[in-house]
Structures are given as structure tokens and as C-alpha cells.
mmCIF entry with sequence, helices, sheets and N, C-alpha, C, O atoms, coordinates in Angstrom:
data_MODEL
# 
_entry.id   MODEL 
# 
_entity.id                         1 
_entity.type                       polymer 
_entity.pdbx_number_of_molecules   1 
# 
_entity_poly.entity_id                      1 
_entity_poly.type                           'polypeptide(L)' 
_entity_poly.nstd_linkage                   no 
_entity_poly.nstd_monomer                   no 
_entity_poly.pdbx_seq_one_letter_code       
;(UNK)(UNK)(UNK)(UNK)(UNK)(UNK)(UNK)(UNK)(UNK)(UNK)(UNK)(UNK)(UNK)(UNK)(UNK)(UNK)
(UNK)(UNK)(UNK)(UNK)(UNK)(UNK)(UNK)(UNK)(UNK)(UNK)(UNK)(UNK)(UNK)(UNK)(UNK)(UNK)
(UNK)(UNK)(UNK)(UNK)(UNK)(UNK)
;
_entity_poly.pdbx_seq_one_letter_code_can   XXXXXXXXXXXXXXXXXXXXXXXXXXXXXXXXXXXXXX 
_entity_poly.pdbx_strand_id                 A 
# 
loop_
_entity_poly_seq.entity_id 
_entity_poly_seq.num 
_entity_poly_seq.mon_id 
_entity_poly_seq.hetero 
1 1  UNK n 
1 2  UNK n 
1 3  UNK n 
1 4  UNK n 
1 5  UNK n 
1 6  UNK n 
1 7  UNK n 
1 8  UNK n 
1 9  UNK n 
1 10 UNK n 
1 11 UNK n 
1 12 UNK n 
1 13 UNK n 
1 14 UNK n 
1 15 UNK n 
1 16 UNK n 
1 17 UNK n 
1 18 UNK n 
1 19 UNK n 
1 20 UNK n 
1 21 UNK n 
1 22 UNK n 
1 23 UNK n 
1 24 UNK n 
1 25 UNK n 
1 26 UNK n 
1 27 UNK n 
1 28 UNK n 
1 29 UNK n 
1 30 UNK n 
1 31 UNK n 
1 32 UNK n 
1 33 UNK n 
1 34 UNK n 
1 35 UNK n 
1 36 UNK n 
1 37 UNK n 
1 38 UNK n 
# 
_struct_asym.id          A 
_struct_asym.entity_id   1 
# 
loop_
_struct_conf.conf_type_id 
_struct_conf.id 
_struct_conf.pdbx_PDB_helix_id 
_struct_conf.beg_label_comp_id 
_struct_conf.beg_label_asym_id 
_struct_conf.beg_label_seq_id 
_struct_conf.pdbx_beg_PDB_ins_code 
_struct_conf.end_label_comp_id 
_struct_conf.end_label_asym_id 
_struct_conf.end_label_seq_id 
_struct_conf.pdbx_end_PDB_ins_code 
_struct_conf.beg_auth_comp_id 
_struct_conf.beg_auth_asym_id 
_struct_conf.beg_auth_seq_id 
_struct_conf.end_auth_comp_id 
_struct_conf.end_auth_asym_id 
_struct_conf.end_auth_seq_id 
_struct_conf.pdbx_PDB_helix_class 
_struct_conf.details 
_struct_conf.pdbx_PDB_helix_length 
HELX_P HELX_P1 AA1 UNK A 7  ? UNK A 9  ? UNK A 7  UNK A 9  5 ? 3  
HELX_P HELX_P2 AA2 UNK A 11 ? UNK A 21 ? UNK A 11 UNK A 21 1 ? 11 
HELX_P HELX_P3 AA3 UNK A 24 ? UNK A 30 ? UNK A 24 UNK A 30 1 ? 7  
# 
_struct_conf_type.id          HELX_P 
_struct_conf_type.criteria    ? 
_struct_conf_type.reference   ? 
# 
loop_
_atom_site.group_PDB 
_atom_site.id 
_atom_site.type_symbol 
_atom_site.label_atom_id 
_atom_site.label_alt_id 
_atom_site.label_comp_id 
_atom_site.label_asym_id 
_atom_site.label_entity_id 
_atom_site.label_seq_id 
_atom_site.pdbx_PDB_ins_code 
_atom_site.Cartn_x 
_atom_site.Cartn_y 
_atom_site.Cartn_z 
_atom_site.occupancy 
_atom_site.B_iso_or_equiv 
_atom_site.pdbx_formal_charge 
_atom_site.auth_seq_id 
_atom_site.auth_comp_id 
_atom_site.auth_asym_id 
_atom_site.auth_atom_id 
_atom_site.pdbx_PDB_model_num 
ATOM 1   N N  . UNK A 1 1  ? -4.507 0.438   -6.286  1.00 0.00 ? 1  UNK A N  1 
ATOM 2   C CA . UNK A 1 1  ? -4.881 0.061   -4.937  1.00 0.00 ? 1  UNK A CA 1 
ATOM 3   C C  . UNK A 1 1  ? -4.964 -1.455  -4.862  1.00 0.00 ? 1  UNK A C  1 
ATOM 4   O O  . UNK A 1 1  ? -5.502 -2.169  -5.708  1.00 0.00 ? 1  UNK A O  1 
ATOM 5   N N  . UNK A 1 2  ? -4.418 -1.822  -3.845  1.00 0.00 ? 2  UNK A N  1 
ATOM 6   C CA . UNK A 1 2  ? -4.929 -3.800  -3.395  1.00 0.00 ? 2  UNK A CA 1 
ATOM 7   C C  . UNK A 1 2  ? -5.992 -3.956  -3.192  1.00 0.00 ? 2  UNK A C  1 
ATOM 8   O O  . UNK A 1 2  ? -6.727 -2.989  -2.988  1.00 0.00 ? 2  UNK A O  1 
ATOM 9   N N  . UNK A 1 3  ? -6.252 -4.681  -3.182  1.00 0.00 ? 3  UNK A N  1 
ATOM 10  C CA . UNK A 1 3  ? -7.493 -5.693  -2.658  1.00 0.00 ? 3  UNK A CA 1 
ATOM 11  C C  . UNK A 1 3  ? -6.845 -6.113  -1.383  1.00 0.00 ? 3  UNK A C  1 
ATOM 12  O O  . UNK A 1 3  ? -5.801 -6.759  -1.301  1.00 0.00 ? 3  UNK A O  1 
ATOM 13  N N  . UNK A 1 4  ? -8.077 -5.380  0.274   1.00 0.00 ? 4  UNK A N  1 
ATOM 14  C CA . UNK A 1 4  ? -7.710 -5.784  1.153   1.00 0.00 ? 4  UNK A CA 1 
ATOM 15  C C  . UNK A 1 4  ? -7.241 -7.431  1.492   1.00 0.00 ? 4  UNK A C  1 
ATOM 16  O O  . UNK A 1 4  ? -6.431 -7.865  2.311   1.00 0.00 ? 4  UNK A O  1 
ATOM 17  N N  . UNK A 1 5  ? -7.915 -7.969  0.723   1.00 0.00 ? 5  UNK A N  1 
ATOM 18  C CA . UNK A 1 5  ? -7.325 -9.541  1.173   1.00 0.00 ? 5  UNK A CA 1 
ATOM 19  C C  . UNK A 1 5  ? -6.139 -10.225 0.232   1.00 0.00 ? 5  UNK A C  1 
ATOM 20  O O  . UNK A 1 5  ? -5.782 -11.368 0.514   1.00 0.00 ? 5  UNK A O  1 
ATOM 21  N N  . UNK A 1 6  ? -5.539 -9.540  -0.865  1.00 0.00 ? 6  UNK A N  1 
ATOM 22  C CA . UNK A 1 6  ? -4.768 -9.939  -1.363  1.00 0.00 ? 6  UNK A CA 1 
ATOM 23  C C  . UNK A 1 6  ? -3.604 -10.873 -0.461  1.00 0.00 ? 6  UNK A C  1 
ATOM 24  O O  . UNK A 1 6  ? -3.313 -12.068 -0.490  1.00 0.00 ? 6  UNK A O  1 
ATOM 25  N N  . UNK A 1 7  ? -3.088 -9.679  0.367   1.00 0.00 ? 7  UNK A N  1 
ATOM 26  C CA . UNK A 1 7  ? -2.014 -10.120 1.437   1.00 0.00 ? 7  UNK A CA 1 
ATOM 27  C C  . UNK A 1 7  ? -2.233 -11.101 2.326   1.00 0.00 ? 7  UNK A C  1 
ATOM 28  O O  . UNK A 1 7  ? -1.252 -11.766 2.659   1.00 0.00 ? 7  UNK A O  1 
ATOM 29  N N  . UNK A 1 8  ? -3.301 -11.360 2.801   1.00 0.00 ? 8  UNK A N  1 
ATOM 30  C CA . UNK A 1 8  ? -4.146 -12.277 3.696   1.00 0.00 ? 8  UNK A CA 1 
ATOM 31  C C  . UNK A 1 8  ? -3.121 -13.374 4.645   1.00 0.00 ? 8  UNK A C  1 
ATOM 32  O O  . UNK A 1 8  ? -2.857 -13.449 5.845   1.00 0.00 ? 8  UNK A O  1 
ATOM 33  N N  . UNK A 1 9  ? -2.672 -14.238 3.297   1.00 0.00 ? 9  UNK A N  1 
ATOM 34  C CA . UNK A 1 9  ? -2.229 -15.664 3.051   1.00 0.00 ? 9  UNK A CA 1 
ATOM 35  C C  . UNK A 1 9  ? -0.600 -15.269 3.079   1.00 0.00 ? 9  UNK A C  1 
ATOM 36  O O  . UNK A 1 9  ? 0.232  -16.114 2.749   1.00 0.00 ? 9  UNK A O  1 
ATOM 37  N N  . UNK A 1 10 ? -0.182 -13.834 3.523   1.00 0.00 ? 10 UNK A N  1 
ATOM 38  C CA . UNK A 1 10 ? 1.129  -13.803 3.120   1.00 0.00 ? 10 UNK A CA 1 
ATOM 39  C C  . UNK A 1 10 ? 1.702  -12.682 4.553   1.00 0.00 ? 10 UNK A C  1 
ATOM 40  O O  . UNK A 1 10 ? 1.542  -11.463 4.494   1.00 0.00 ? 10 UNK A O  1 
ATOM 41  N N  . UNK A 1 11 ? 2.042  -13.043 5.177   1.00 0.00 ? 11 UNK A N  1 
ATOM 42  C CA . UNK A 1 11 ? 2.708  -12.263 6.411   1.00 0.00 ? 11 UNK A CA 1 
ATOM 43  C C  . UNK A 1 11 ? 3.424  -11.387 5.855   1.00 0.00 ? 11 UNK A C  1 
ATOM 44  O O  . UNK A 1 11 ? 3.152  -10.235 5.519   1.00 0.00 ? 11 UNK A O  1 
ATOM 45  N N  . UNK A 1 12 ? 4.759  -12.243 5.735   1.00 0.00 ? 12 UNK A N  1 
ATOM 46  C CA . UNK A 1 12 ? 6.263  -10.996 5.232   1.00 0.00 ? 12 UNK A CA 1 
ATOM 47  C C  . UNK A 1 12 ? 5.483  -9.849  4.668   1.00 0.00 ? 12 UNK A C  1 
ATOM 48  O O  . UNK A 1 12 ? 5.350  -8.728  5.159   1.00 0.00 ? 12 UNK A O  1 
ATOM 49  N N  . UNK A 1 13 ? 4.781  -10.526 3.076   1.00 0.00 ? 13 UNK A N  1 
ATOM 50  C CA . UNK A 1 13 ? 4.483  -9.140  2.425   1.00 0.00 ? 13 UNK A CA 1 
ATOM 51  C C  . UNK A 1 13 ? 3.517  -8.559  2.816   1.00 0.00 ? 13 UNK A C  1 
ATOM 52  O O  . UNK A 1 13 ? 3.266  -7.491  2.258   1.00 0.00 ? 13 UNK A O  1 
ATOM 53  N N  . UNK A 1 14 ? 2.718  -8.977  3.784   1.00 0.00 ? 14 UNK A N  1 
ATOM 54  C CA . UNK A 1 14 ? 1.928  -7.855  4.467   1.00 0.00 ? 14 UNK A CA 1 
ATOM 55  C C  . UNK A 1 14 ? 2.397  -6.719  4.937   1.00 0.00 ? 14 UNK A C  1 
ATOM 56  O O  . UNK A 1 14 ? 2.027  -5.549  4.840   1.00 0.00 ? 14 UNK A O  1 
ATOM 57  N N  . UNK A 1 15 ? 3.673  -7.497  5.702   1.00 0.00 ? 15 UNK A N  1 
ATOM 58  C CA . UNK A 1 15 ? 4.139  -6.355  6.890   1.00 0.00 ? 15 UNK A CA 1 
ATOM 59  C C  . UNK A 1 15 ? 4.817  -5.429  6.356   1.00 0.00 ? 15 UNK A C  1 
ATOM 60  O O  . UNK A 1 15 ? 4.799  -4.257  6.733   1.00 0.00 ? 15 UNK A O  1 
ATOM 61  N N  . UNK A 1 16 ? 5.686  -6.021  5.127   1.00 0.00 ? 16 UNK A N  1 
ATOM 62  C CA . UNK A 1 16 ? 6.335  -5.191  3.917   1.00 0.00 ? 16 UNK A CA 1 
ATOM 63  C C  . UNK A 1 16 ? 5.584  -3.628  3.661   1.00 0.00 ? 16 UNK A C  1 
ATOM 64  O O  . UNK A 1 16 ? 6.086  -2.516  3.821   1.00 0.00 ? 16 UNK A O  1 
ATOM 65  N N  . UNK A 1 17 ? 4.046  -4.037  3.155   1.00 0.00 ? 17 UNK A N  1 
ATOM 66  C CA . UNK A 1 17 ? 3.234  -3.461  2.330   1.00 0.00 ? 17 UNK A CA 1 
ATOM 67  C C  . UNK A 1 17 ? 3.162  -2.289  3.354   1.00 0.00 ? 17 UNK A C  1 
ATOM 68  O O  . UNK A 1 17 ? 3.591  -1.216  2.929   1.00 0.00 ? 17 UNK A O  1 
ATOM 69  N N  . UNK A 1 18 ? 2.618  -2.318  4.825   1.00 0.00 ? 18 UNK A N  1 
ATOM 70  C CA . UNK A 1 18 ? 1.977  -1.779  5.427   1.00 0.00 ? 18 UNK A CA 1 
ATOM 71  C C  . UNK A 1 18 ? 3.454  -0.786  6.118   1.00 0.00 ? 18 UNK A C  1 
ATOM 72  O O  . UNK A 1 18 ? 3.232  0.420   6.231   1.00 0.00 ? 18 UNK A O  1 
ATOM 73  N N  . UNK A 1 19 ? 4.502  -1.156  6.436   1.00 0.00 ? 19 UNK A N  1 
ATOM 74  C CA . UNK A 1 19 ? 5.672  -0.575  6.170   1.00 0.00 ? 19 UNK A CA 1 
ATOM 75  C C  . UNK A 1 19 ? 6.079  0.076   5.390   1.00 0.00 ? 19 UNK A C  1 
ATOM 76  O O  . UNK A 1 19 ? 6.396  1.124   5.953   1.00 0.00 ? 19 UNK A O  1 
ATOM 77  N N  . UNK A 1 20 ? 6.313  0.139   4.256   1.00 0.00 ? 20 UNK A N  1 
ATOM 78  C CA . UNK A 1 20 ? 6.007  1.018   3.023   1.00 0.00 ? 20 UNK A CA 1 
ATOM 79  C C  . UNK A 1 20 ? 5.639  2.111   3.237   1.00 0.00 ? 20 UNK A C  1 
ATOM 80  O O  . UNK A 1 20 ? 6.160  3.179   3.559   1.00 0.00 ? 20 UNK A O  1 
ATOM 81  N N  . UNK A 1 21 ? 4.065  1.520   2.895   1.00 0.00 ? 21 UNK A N  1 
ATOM 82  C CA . UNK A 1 21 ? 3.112  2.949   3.521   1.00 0.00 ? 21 UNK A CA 1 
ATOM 83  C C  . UNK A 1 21 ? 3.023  3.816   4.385   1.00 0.00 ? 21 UNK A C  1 
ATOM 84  O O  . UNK A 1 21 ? 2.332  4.833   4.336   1.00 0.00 ? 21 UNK A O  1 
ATOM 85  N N  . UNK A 1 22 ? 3.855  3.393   5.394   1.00 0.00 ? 22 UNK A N  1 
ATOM 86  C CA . UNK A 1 22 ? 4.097  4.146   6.683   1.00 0.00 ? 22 UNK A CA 1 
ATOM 87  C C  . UNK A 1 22 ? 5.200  5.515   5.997   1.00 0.00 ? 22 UNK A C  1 
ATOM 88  O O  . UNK A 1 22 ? 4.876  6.616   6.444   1.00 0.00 ? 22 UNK A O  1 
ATOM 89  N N  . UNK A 1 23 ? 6.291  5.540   5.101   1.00 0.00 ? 23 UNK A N  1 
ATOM 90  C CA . UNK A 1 23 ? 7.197  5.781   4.978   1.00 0.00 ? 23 UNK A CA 1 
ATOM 91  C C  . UNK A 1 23 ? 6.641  7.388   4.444   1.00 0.00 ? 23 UNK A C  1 
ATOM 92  O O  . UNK A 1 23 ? 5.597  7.478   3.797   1.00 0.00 ? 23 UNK A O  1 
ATOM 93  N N  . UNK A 1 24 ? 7.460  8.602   4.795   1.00 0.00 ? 24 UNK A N  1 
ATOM 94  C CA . UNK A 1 24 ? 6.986  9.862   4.919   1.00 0.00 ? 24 UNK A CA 1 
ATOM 95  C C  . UNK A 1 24 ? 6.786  10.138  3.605   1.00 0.00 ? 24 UNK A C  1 
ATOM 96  O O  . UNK A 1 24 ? 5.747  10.759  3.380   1.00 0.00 ? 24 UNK A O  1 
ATOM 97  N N  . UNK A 1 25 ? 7.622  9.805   2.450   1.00 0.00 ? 25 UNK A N  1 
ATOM 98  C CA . UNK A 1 25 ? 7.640  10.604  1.102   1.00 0.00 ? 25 UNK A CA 1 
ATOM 99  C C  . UNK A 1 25 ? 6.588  9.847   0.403   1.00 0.00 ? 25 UNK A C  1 
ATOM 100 O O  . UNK A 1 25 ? 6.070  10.292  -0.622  1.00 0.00 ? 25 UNK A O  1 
ATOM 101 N N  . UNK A 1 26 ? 6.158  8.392   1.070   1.00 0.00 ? 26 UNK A N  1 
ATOM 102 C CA . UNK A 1 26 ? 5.290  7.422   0.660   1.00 0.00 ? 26 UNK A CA 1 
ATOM 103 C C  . UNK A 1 26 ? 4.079  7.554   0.838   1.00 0.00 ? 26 UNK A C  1 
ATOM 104 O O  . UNK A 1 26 ? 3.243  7.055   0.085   1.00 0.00 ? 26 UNK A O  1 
ATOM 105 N N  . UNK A 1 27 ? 3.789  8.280   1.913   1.00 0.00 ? 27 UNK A N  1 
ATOM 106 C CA . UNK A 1 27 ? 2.548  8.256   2.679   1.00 0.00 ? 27 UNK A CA 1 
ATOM 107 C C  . UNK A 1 27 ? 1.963  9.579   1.614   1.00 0.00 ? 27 UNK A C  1 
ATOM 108 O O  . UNK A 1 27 ? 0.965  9.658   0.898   1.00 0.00 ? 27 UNK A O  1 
ATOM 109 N N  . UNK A 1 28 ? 3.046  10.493  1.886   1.00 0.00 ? 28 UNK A N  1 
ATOM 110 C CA . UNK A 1 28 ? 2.329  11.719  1.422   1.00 0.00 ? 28 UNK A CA 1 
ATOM 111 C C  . UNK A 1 28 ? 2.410  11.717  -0.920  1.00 0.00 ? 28 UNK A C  1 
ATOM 112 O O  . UNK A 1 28 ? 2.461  12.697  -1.663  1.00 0.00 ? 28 UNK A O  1 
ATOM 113 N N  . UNK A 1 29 ? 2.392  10.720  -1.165  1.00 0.00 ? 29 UNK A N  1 
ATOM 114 C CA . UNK A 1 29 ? 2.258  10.218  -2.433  1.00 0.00 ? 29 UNK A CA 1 
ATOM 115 C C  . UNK A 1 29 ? 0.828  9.701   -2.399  1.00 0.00 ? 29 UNK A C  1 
ATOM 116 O O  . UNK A 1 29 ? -0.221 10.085  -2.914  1.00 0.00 ? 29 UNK A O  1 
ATOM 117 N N  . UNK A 1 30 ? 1.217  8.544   -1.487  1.00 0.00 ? 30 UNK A N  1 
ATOM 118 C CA . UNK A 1 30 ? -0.414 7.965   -1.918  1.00 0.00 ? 30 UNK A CA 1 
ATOM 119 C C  . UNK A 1 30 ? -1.522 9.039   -1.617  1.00 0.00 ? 30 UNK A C  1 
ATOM 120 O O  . UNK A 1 30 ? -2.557 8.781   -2.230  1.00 0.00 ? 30 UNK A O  1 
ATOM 121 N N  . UNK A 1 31 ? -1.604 10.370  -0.706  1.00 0.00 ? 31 UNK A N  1 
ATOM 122 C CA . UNK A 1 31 ? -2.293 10.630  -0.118  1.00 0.00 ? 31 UNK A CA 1 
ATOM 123 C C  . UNK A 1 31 ? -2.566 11.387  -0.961  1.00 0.00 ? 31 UNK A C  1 
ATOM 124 O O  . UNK A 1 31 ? -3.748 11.647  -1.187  1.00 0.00 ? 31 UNK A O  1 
ATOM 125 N N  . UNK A 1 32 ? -1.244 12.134  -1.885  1.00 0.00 ? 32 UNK A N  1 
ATOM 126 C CA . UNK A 1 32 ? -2.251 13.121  -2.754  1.00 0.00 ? 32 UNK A CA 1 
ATOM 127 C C  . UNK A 1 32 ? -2.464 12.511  -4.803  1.00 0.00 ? 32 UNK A C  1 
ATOM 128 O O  . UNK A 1 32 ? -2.771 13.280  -5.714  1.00 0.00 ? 32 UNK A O  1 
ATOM 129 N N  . UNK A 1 33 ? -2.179 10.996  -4.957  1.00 0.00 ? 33 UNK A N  1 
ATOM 130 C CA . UNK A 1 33 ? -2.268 10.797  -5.758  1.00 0.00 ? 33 UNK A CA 1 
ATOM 131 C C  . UNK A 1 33 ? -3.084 10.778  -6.262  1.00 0.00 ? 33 UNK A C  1 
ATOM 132 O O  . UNK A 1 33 ? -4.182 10.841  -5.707  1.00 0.00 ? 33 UNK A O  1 
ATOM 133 N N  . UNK A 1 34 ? -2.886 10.655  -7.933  1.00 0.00 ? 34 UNK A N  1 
ATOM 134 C CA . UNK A 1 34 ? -4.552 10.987  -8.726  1.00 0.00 ? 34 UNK A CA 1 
ATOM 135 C C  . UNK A 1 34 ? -4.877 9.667   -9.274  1.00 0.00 ? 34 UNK A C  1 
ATOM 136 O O  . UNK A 1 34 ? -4.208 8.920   -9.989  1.00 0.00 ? 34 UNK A O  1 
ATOM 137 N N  . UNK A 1 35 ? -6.375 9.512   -8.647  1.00 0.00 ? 35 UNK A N  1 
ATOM 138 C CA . UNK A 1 35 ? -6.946 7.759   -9.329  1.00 0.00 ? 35 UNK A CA 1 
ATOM 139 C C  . UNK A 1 35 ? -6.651 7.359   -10.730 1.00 0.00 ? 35 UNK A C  1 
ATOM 140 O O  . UNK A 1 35 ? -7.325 7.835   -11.643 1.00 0.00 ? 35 UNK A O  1 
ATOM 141 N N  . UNK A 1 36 ? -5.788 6.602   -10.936 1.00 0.00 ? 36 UNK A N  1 
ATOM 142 C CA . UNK A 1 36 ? -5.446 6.164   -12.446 1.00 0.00 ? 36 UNK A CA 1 
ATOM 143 C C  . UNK A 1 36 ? -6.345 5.068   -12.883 1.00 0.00 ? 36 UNK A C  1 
ATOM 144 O O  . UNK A 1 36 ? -6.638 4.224   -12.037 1.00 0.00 ? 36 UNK A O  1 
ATOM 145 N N  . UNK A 1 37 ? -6.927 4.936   -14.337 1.00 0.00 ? 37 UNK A N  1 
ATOM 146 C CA . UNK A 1 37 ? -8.246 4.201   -14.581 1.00 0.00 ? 37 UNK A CA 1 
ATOM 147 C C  . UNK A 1 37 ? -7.391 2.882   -15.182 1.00 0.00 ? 37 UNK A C  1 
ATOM 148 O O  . UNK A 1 37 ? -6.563 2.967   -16.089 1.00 0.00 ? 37 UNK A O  1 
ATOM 149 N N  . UNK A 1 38 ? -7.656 2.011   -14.691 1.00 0.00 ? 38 UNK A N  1 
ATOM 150 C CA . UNK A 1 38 ? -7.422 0.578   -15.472 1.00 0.00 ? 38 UNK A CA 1 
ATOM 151 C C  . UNK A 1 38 ? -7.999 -0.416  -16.024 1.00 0.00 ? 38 UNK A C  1 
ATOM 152 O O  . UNK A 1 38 ? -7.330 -1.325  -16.513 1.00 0.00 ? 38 UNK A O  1 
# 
């Protein structure tokens, strides 16, 4: 997961990021993924 303010300072890859996520096979990944420990 990001850190909401990572992107902050960075448009393109904001809009990138949040685009992405929008994306159907994408959305439904993050949604059922399993928390990985780091």
C-alpha cells in the first residue's frame, strides 16, 4: 500500500496511480488481496 502523500508532489503519477486502480481486473485484485508483511 502507498502512503497517501507519497504522490502529493507528483501529478502525472498520481493520475497514473489512481487510473490503474480504477482498472476492472485491478480493482478486483487489490480488493481481494492478502496483506503481505514487510
Amino acid at each position: 500500500k502507498i502512503d497517501d502523500q507519497a504522490l502529493e508532489k507528483h501529478a502525472t503519477l498520481k493520475k497514473n496511480h489512481e487510473a490503474v486502480k480504477k482498472l476492472p481486473n485491478i480493482a478486483a485484485y487489490l480488493a481481494n488481496r492478502k496483506e503481505t508483511a514487510f
